[in-house]
PASE-31943 format. One line per 2 residues: number of its first residue (from 1); their letters; for each residue x, y, z of C-alpha. Coordinates in steps of 0.2 Angstrom, whole numbers. Example, Ala and Ser with C-alpha at 12.3 -4.5 7.8 and 13.67 -1.06 7.14 Angstrom:
BEGIN
1	AS	62 -22 39 ~ 68 -5 36
This chain:
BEGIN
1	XX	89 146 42 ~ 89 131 55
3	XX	76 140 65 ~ 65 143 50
5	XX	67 125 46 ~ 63 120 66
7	XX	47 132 63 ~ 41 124 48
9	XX	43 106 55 ~ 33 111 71
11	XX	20 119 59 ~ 23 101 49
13	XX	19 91 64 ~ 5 100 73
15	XX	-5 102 56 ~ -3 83 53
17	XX	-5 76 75 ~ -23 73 71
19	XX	-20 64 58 ~ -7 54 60
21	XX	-17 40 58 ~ -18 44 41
23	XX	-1 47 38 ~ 2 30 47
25	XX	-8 20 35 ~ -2 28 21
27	XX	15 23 24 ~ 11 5 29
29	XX	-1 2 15 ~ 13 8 3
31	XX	23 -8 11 ~ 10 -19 12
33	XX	9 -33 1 ~ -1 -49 -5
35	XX	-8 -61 12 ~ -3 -46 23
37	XX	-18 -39 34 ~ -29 -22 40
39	XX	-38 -23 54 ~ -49 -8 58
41	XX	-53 -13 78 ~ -65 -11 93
43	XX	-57 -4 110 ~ -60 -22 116
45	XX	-51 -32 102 ~ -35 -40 109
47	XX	-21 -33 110 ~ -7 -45 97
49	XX	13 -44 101 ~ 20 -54 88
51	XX	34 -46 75 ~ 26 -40 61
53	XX	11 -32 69 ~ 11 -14 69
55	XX	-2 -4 78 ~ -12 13 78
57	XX	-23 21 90 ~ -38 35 82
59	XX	-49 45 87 ~ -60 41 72
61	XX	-74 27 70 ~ -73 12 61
63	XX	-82 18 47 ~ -74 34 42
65	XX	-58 23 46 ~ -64 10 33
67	XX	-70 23 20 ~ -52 30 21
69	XX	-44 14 21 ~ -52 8 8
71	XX	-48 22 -4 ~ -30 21 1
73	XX	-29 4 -6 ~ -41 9 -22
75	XX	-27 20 -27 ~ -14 6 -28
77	XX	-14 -7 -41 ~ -4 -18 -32
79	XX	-18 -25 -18 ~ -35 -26 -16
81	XX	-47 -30 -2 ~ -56 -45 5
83	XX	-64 -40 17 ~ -71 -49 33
85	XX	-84 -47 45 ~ -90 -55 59
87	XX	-104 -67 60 ~ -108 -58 76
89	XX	-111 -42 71 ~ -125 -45 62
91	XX	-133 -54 77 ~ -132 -40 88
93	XX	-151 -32 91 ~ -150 -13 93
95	XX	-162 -14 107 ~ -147 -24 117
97	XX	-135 -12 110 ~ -141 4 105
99	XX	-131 11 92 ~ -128 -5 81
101	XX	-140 -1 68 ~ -134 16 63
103	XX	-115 7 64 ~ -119 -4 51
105	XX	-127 8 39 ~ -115 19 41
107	XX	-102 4 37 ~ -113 -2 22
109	XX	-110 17 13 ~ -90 15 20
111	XX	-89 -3 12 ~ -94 4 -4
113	XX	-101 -10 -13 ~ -86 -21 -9
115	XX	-92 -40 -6 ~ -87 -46 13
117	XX	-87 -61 22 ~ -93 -67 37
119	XX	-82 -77 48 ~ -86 -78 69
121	XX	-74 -66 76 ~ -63 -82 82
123	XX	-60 -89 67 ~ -53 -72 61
125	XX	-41 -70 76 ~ -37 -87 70
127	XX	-33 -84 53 ~ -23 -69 59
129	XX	-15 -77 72 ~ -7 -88 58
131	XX	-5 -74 47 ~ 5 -67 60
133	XX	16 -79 59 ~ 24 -75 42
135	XX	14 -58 36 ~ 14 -41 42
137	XX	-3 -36 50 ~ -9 -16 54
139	XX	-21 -15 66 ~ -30 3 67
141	XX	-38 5 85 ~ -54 14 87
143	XX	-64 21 98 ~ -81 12 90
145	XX	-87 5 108 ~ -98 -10 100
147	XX	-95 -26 100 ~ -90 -38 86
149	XX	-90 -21 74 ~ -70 -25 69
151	XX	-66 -26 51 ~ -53 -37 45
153	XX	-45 -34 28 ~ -33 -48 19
155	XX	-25 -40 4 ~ -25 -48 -11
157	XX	-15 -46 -28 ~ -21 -32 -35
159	XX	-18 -36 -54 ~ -22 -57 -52
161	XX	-34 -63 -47 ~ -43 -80 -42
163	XX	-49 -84 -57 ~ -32 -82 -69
165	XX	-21 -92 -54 ~ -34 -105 -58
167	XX	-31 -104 -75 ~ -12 -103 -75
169	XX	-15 -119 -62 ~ -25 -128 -74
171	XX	-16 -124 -89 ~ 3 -129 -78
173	XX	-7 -146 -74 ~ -11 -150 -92
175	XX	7 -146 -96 ~ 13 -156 -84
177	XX	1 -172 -90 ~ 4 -171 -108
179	XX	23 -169 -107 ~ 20 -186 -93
181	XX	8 -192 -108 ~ 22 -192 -122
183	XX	36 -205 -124 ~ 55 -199 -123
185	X	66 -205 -137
């Protein structure tokens, strides 16, 4: 019995080694929560070694990495994307780094229609530097060798968005003035 059990881990294991980047963001995107952050990365973005960030290495490129990413997180009602993008990448000429076009296209189908942002790239290592700080970041290393083609992915609140905290802000406010506005006895 323990070596059928052995056996059948191994088997486990060795149908599961390719993709254990997989395995890895499923498990984190289960823990993942509101202002926490996925970074899908280029060989050459920098290496972070603050608590909190967790890393993973794939064989994959960025796009089939976002593509999966993203449906991970589309079956969750507890966060959504924002989704950045660096200013940079769309400056790059293919003629300067061959290769850059067909990235992006193939990014565009991964993205799915989801709106991005552009940031420069510092700004981003910025804002995840101070995410760092307080907020669990994944960062998925790729083998995508062009530059600036990192994706960076703040999660929001899945079931509240923008719109109704403003709202619920607004309306708090009002509260807050009539209840100032009428005299106490």
């Amino acid at each position: 019995m323990v070596l059928g059990l052995a056996v059948s881990s191994l088997g486990c294991e060795l149908v599961h080694h390719g993709d254990a980047w997989k395995v890895a963001v499923a498990n984190q995107v289960g823990q993942l929560g509101y202002r926490n952050w996925i970074v899908i990365a280029e060989p050459s973005l920098p290496a972070q070694n603050r608590p909190g960030i967790r890393q993973v290495t794939t064989n994959v490129e960025i796009p089939e990495v976002v593509d999966y990413v993203l449906d991970t997180l589309e079956q969750t009602q507890r966060v959504r994307p924002q989704i950045y993008l660096t200013r940079e990448q769309r400056a790059i000429d293919n003629e300067y780094t061959p290769g850059i076009d067909e990235h992006r296209r193939q990014l565009a189908t991964a993205l799915r229609s989801h709106e991005t942002t552009e940031l420069e790239q510092q700004s981003l290592l910025t804002l995840l530097e101070d995410a760092s700080q307080n907020f669990n970041i994944l960062v998925i290393r790729t083998p995508t060798a062009l530059p600036y083609t990192s994706v960076f992915i703040e999660l929001q609140p899945g079931y509240w968005d923008a719109e109704s905290e403003t709202r619920l802000r607004e309306r708090i406010s009002r509260e807050r003035i009539d209840k100032l506005a009428r005299p106490t006895m």
